[in-house]
C-alpha positions as CSV (number, residue, x, y, z in Angstrom):
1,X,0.0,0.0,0.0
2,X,1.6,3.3,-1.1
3,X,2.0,6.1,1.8
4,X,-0.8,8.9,1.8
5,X,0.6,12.2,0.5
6,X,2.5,10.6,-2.3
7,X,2.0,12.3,-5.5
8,X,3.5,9.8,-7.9
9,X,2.5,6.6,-7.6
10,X,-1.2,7.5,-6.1
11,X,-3.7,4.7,-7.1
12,X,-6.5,7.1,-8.0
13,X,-4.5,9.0,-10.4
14,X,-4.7,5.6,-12.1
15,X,-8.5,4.7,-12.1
16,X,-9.0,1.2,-13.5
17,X,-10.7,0.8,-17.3
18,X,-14.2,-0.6,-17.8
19,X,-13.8,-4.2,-19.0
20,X,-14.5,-4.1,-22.7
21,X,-16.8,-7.4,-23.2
22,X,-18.8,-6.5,-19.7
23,X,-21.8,-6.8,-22.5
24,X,-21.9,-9.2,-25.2
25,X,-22.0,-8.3,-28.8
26,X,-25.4,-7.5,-30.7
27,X,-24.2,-10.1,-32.9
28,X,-23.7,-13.2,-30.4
29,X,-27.4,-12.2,-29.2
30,X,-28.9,-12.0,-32.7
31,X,-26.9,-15.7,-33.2
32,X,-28.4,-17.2,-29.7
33,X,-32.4,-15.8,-31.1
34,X,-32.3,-17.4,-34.0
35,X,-31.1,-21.0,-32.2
36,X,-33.3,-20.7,-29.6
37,X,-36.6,-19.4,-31.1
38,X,-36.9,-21.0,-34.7
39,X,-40.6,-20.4,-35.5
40,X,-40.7,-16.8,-34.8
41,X,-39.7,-14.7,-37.4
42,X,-37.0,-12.1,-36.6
43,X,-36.0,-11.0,-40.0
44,X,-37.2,-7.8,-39.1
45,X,-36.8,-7.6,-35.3
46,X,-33.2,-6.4,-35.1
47,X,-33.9,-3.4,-37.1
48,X,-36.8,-1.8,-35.2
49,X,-36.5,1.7,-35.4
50,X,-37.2,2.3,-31.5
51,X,-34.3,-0.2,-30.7
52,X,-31.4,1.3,-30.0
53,X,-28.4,-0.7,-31.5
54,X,-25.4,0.0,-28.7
55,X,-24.5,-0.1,-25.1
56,X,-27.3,-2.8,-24.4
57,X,-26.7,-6.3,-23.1
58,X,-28.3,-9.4,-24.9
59,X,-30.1,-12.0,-22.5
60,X,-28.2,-15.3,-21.9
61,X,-29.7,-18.4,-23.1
62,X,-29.4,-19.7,-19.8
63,X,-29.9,-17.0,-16.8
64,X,-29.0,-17.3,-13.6
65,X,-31.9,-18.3,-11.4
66,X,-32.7,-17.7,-7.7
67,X,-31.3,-20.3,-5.6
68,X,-34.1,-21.7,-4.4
69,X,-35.4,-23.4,-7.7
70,X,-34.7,-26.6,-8.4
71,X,-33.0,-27.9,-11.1
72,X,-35.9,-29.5,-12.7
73,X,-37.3,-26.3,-13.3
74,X,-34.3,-24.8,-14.8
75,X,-33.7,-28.0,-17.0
76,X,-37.5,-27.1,-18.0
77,X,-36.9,-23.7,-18.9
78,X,-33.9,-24.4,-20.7
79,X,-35.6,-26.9,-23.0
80,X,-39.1,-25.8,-23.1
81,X,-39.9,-22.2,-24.0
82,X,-43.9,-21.1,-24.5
83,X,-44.2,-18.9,-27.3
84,X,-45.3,-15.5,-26.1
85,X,-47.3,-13.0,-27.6
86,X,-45.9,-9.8,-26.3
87,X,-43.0,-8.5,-28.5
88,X,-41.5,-6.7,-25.3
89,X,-41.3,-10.5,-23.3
90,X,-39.7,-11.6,-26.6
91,X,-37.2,-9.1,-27.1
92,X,-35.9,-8.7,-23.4
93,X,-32.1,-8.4,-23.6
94,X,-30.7,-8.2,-19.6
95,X,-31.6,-10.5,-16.6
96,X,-32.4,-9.7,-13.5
97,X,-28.9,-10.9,-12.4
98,X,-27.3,-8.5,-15.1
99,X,-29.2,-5.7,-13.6
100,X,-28.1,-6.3,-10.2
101,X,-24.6,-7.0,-11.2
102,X,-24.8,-3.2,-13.5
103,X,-26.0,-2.0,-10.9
104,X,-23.2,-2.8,-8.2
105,X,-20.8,-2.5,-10.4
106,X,-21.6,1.7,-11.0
107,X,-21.9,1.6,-7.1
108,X,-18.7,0.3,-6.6
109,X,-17.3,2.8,-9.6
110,X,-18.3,5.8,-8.0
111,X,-17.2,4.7,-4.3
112,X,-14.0,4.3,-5.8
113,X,-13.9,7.5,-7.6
114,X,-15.5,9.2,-4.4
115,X,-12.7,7.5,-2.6
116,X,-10.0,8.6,-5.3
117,X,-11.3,11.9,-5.0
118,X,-11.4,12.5,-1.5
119,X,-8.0,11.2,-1.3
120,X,-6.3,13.1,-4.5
121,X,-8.5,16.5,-2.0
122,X,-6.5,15.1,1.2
123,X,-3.1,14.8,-0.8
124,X,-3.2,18.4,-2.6
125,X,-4.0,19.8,0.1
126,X,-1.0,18.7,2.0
127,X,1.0,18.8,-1.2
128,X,-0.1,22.8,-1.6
129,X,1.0,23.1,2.7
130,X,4.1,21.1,2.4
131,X,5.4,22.6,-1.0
132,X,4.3,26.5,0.7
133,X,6.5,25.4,3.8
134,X,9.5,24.6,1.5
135,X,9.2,27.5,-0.4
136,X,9.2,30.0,2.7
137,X,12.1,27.9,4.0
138,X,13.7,27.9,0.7
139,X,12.9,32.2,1.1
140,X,14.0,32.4,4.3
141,X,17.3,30.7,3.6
142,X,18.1,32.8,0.6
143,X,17.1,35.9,3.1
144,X,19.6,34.3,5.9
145,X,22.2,34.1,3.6
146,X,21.6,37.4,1.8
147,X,22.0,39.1,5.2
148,X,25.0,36.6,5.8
149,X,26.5,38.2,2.5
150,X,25.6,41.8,3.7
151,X,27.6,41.3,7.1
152,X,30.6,39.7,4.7
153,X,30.5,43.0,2.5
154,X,30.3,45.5,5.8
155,X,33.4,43.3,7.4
156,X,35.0,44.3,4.4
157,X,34.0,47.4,3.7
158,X,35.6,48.6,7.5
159,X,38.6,47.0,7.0
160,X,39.0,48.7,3.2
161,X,37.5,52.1,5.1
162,X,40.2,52.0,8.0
163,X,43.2,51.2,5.7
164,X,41.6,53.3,3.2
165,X,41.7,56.3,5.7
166,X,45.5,55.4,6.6
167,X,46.5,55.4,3.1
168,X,45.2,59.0,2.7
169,X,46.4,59.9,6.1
170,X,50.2,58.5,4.8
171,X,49.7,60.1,1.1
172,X,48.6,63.4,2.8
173,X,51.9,63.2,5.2
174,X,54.0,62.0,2.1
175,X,52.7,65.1,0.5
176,X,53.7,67.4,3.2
177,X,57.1,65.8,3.4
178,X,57.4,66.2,-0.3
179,X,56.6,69.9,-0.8
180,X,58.5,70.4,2.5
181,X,61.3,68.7,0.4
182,X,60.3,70.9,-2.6
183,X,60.4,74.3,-1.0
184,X,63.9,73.6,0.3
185,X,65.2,72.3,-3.3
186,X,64.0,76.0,-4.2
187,X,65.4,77.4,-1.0
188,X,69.5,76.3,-2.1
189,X,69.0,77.9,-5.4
190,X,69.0,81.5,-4.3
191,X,72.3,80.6,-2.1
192,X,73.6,78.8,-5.1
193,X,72.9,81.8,-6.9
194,X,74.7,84.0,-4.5
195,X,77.9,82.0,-5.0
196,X,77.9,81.9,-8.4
197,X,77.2,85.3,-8.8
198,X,80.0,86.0,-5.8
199,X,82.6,84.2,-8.5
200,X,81.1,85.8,-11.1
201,X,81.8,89.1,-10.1
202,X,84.9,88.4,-8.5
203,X,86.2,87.3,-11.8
204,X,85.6,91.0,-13.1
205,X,88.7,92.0,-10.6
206,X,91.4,93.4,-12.7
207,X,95.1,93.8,-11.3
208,X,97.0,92.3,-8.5
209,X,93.4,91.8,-7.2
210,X,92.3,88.8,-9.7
211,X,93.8,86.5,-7.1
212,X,93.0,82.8,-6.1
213,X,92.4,83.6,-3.0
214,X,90.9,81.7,-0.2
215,X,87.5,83.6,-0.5
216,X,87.2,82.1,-4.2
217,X,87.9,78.8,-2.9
218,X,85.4,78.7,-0.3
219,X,83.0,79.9,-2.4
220,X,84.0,77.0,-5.1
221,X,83.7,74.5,-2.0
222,X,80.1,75.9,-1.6
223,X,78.8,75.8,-5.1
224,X,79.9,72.1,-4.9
225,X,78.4,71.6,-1.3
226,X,74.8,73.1,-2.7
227,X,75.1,70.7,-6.2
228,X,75.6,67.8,-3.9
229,X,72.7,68.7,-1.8
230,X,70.5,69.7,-5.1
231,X,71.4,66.0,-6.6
232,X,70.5,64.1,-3.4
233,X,67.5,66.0,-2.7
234,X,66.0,65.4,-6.3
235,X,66.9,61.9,-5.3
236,X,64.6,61.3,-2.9
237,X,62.2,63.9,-4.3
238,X,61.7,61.6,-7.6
239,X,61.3,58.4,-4.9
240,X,58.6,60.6,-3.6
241,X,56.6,60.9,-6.8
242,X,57.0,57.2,-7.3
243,X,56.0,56.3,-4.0
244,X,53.2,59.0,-3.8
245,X,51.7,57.4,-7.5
246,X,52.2,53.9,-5.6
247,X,50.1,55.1,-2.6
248,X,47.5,56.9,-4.8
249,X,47.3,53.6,-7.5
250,X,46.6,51.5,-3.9
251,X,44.2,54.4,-3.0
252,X,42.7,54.1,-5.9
253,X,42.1,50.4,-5.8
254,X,41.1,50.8,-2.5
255,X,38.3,53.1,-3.1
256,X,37.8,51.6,-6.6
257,X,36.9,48.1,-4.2
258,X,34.6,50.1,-1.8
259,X,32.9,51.6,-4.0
260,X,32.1,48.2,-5.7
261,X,31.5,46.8,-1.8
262,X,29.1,49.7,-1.6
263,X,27.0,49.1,-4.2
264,X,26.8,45.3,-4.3
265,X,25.7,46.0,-0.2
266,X,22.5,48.5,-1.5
267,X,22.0,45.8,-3.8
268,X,22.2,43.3,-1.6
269,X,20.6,45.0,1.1
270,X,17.8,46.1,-0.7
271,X,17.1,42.2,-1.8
272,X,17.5,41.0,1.8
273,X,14.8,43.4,2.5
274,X,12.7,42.3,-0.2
275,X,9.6,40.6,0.9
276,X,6.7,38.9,-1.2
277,X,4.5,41.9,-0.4
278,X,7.3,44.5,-1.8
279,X,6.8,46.9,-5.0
280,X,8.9,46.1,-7.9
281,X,9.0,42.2,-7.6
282,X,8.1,40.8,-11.3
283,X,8.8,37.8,-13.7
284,X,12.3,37.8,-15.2
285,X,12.3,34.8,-17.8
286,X,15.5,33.2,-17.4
287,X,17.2,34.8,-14.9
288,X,18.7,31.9,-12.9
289,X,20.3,30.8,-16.2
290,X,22.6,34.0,-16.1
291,X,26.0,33.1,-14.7
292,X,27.1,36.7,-14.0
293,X,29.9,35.1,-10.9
294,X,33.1,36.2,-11.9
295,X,34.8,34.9,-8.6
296,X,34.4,32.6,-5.5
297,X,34.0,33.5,-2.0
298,X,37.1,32.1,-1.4
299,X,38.5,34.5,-4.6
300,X,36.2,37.4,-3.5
301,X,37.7,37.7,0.1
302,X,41.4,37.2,-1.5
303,X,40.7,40.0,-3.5
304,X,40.1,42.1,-0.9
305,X,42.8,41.0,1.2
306,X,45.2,41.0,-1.3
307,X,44.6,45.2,-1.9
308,X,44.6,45.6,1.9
309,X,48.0,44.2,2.2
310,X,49.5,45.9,-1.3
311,X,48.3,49.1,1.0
312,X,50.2,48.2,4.4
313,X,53.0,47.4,2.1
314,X,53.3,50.4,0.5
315,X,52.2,52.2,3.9
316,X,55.1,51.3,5.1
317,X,57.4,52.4,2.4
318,X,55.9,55.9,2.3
319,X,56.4,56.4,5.7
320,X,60.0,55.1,5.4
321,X,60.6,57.3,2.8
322,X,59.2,60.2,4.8
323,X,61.7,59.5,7.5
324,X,64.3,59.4,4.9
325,X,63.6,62.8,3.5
326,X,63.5,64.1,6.7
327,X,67.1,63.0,7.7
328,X,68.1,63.9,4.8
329,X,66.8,67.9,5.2
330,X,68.6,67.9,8.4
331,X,71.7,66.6,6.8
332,X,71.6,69.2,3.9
333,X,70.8,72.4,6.0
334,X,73.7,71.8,8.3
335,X,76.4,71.2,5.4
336,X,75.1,74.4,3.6
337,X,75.1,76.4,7.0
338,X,78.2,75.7,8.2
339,X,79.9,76.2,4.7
340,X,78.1,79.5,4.6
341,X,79.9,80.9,7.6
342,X,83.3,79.6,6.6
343,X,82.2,82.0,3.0
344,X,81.7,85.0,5.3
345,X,84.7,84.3,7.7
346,X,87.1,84.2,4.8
347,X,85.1,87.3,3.2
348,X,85.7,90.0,6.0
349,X,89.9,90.0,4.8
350,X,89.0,90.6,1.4
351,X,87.4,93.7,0.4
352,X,87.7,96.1,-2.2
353,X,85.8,99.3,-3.3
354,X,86.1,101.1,-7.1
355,X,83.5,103.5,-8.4
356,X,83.1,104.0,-12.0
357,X,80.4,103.5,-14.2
358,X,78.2,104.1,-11.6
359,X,76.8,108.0,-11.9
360,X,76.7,107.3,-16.1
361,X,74.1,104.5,-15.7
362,X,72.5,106.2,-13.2
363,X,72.4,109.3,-15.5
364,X,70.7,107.5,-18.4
365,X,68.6,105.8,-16.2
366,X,67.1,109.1,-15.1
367,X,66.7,110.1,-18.8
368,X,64.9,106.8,-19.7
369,X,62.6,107.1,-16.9
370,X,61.6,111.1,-18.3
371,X,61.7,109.6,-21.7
372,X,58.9,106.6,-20.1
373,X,57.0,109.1,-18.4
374,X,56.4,111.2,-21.5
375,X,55.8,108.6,-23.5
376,X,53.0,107.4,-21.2
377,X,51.8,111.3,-21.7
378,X,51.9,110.9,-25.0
379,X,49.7,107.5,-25.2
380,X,47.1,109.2,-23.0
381,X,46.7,112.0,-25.8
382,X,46.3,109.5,-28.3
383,X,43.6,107.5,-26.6
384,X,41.6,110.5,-25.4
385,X,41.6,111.4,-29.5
386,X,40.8,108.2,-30.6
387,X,37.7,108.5,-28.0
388,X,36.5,111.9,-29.1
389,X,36.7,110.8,-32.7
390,X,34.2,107.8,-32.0
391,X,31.7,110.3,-30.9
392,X,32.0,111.7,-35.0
393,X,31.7,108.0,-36.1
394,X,28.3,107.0,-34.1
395,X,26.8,110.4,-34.7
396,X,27.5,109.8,-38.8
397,X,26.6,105.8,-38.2
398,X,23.7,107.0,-36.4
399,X,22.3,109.4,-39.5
400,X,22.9,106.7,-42.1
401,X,21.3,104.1,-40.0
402,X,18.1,106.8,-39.6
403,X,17.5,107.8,-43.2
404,X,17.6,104.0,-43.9
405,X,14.2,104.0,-42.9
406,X,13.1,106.8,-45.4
407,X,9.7,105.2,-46.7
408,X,9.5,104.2,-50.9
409,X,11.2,106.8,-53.3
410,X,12.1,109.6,-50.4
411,X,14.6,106.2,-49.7
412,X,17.2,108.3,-51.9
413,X,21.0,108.6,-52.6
414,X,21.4,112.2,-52.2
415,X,24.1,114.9,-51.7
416,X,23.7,114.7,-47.9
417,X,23.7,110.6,-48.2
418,X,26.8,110.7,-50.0
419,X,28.4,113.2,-47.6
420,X,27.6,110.8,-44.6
421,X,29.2,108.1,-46.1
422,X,31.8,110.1,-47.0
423,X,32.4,110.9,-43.3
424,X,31.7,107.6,-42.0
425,X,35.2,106.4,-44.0
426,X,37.0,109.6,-42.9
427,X,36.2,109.5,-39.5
428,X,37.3,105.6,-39.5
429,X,40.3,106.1,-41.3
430,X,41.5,108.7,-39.2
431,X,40.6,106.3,-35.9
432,X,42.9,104.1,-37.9
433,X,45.5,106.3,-38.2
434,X,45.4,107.1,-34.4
435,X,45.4,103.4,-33.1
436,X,48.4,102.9,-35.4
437,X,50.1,105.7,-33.9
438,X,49.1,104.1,-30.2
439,X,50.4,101.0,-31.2
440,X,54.2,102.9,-32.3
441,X,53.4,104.9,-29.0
442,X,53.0,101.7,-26.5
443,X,55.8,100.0,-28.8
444,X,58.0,102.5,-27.6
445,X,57.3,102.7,-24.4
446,X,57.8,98.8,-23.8
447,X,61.2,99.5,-25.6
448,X,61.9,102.2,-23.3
449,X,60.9,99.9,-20.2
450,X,62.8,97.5,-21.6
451,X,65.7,99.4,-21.7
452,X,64.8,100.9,-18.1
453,X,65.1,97.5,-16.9
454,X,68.6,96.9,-18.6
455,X,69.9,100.1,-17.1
456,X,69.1,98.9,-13.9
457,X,70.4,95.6,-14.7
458,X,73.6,97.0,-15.4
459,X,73.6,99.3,-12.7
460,X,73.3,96.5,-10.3
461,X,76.1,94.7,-11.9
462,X,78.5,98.0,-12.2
463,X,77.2,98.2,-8.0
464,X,78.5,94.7,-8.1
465,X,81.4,95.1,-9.7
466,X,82.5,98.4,-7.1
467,X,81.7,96.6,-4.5
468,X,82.3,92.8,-4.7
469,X,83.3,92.0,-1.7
470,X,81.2,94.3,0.4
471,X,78.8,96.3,-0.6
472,X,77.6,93.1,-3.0
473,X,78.7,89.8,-1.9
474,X,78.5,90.1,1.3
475,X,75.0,92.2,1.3
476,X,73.4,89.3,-1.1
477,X,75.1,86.9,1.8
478,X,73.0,88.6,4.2
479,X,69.7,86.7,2.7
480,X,70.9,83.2,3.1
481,X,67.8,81.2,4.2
482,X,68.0,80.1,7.4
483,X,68.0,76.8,8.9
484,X,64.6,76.4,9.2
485,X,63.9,77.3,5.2
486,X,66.4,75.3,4.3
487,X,64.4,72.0,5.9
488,X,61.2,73.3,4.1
489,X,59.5,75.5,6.3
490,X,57.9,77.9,5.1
């Protein structure tokens, strides 16, 4: 016997056919007539119109009698049979026994399919209970896990947030360091300019004083000192960039990977929060085919892992580096100090005054600046023409573009027409003429600024010359950058 509940197998899902030959064939019972009843005529009998020709049974020759008869009778009956008058006696097709048996057998038919039917009621129903409980087990599962996944992703997303925030914390400070390394590259070229510019000008000695003197190679010793310090510091200032693109590219993978984390959490959030009740739940046809995966757990968390510790690494790198850098402007601003005051030690025995060319360039300088300042007169004249002339050109523009609206033939090309235009190309080509002349005007004046500014060039370099040793070298000396620009302070 099969268990109740079971969907596959289930009896009444199977009802059994209706024997075929439960009633005997018109023919067999036309055949038994015609043995059994020879004198009556029944060439027409079987086609009577109010005889139906299927689903009817014929009457055996010998029916089944009640039990109580004897056998004498049923031997009588069997051989002797009256015959009868009535044509419904005659054609009688079923039994009593037949009718009985029909009778039982649609009783037993349609307990069975009551039966069958009560029990295919009893097994759906528990079919439609069991397969609701597995499918909000099977829900709830997928929710547990989706919530599972949603506490994997914010793991994750803290440990990519707190190394994410040291990285930018050690890429800011790697920044500092760097433009702190930066401003004191720029700081040693003012004193390396100073030097040069020392034995430059010292150079322009004439006489016994063009000597090699111990000034000249101090300041030699510097120049070197200050290239040395210029090479290393570019040094580490390259290894800065380097290291500051490394920390950015591990940023950016970093951030890149949260911002991935983030989304696939709404996403994932917002499905662990979906419920059967929620909007926006539809049919998507094919959906579970789509194998979007392109990793494992196993792969996923690696992933992860793997940019956390590329991070640490280079974490610690930068802030090596930093230290390095550090050091290293310590190292610098002392050397460069320290040959600074030998320079200034070895320049207080060695001074020498001469005045020459002096008072000339100062002379021409004054001229130049007259010749600017008139000049700049001049350019004012021109521009306050050039602005009273455009008054004449809008009033004439302003005629022309009035008498265009003359109505039909009064629209005419007269004298007064003619003269307008006339003026319109005079009064232009005279603005013309003027902005020209401003252009030759401001030309000149950026010539004579230019020449301003050489004068004063030159007079520095003549002040220079006179006074190399004191009034020059040592006052550019003066603005060495201290200590504390020389590490990169500001």
């Amino acid at each position: 016997m099969e268990l109740l509940g079971s969907t596959l197998a289930a009896p009444y899902a199977h009802p059994r056919p209706t024997p075929a030959n439960f009633l005997p064939a018109i023919s067999a019972m036309a055949s038994s007539y015609r043995n059994c009843f020879p004198q009556c005529n029944l060439t027409h009998s079987l086609s009577l119109p109010w005889r139906p020709s299927t689903y009817y049974k014929a009457a055996s020759n010998a029916p089944a009698l009640d039990p109580c008869c004897t056998r004498s009778q049923r031997v009588s009956e069997s051989t002797t049979l009256p015959c009868v008058s009535n044509r419904t006696t005659l054609f009688t097709r079923y039994t009593p026994d037949d009718w009985y048996r029909s009778n039982l057998a649609n009783f037993q038919e349609s307990n069975t399919s009551r039966h069958n039917s009560e029990r295919l009621r009893v097994d759906t129903s528990r079919l439609i209970q069991d397969k609701y409980q597995q499918t909000r087990k099977t829900q709830a599962d997928s929710t547990h896990n989706l919530g599972e996944r949603v506490n994997d992703i914010g793991f994750w997303k803290s440990e990519i947030i707190h190394e994410l925030d040291a990285m930018i914390g050690e890429t800011n400070e790697l920044t500092d360091v760097k433009k702190k390394l930066e401003r004191a590259l720029m700081e040693t070229e003012a004193p390396l300019q100073v030097a040069r510019e020392c034995l430059f000008h010292r150079e322009k000695r004439m006489g016994i004083d063009l000597v090699h003197d111990e000034v000249e190679k101090e300041l030699l010793t510097e120049v070197d000192i200050i290239l040395c310090c210029q090479e290393r510091m570019k040094l580490h200032l390259d290894k800065a960039i380097a290291q500051l693109a490394a920390n950015r590219a591990s940023q950016h993978e970093l951030e890149k990977d949260l911002s991935d984390k983030q989304a696939a959490c709404r996403i994932d959030d917002k499905c662990h929060h979906l419920r059967n009740t929620s909007d926006g739940v539809s049919y998507f046809c094919g959906v579970e085919r789509v194998n979007a995966m392109v990793s494992v757990p196993e792969s996923w968390a690696k992933f992860t892992h793997d940019n956390i510790l590329r991070s640490q690494s280079e974490r610690a790198a930068s802030a090596k580096l930093r230290d390095d850098i550090q050091n290293l402007l310590v190292v610098t601003a002392n050397e460069m100090w320290n040959q600074f005051n030998k320079v200034n030690l070895a320049f207080t025995s060695r001074i020498a005054e001469t005045a020459d060319a002096k008072n000339k360039i100062q002379i021409h300088l004054a001229k130049t600046l007259q010749e600017i300042f008139q000049t700049e007169m001049t350019i004012e004249s021109i521009k306050k023409a050039i602005e009273d002339k455009c008054a004449f050109l809008k009033v004439a523009q302003t005629r022309l573009d009035e008498r265009t609206r003359r109505p039909n033939i009064e629209l005419c090309r007269d004298t007064a027409q003619l003269r307008l235009v006339n003026e319109v190309y005079e009064v232009d080509d005279t603005i013309q003429t003027l902005q020209q002349r401003l252009r030759d005007a401001q030309d000149t004046l950026q010539s004579l600024v230019h020449t301003k500014a050489t004068l004063e060039h030159d007079l520095a370099v003549k002040a220079n010359s006179l006074y190399i040793d004191q009034e020059k070298c040592m006052s550019m000396r003066r603005s060495f950058p201290s200590t504390r620009r020389l590490v990169g302070f500001c």
